[in-house]
MARROKE-501703 format. One record per residue (C-alpha): y, x, z. Coordinates in nm, 3 decimals, padded with zeros to 5 digits. Example, Ala and Ser with C-alpha at 12.3 -4.5 7.8 and 13.67 -1.06 7.14 Angstrom:
BEGIN
[[-00.450,01.230,00.780]]
[[-00.106,01.367,00.714]]
END
This chain:
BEGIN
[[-01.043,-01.719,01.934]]
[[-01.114,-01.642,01.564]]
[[-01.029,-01.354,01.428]]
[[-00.810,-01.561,01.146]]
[[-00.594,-01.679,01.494]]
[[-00.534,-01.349,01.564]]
[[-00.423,-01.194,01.262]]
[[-00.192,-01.480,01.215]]
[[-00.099,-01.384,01.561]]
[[-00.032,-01.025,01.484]]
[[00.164,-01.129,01.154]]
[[00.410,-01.335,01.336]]
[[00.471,-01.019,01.572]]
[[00.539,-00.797,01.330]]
[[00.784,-01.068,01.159]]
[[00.977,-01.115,01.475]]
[[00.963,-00.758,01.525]]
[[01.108,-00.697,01.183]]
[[01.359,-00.962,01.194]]
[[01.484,-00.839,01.534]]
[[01.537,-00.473,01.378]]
[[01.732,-00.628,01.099]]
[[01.935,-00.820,01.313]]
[[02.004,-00.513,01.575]]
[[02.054,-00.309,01.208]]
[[02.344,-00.581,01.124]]
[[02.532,-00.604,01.417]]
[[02.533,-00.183,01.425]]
[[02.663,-00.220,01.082]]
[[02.926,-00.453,01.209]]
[[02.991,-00.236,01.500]]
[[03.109,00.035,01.278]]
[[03.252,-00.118,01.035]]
[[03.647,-00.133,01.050]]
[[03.682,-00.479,00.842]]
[[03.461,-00.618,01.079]]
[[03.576,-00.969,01.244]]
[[03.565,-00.946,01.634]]
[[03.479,-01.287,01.635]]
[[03.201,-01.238,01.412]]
[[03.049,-00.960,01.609]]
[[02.995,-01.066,01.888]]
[[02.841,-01.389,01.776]]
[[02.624,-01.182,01.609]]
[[02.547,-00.974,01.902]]
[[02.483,-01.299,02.133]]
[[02.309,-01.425,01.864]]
[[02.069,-01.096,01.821]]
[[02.055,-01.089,02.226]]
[[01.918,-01.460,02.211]]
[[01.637,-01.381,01.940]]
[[01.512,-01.133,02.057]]
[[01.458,-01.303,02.432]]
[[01.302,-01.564,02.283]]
[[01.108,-01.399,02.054]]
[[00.954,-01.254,02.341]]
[[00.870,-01.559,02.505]]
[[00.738,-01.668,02.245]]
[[00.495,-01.431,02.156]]
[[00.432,-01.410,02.506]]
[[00.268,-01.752,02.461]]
[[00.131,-01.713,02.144]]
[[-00.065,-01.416,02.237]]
[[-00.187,-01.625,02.552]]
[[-00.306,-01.897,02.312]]
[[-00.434,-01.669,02.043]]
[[-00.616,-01.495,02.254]]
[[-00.806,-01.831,02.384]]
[[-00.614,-01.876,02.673]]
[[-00.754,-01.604,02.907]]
[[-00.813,-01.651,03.323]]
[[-00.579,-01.340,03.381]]
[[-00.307,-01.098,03.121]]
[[-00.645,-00.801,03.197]]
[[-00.849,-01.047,02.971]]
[[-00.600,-01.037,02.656]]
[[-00.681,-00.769,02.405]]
[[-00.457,-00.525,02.243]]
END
């Protein structure tokens, strides 16, 4: 693929990467705060748990079709 497709690629990563962090940075906050709303929590934490999984299946794909759609995973570059 172009090399535009793949720094797009590598942007979104490091987005979802970020916003994962931030999220797993919030529900620590939550965690030890002692105002914090049980309910709230742990829909956070599900919520964090969920973005994160598909996050990663997404990029999983996204690197697959970035990377032109390779015969094997040994044919993707890092």
């Amino acid at each position: 693929m172009t090399d535009a497709i793949k720094e797009a690629y590598l942007n979104i990563e490091r987005a979802m990467y970020e916003f994962n962090t931030l999220l797993e940075r919030q529900v620590g906050a939550m965690r030890e705060s002692e105002a914090s709303d049980p309910i709230k929590l742990e829909r956070m934490t599900q919520g964090a748990k969920a973005m994160r999984d598909s996050s990663a299946i997404y990029l999983s794909y996204a690197k697959f079709v970035a990377y032109g759609m390779p015969d094997s995973e040994e044919m993707l570059e890092e």
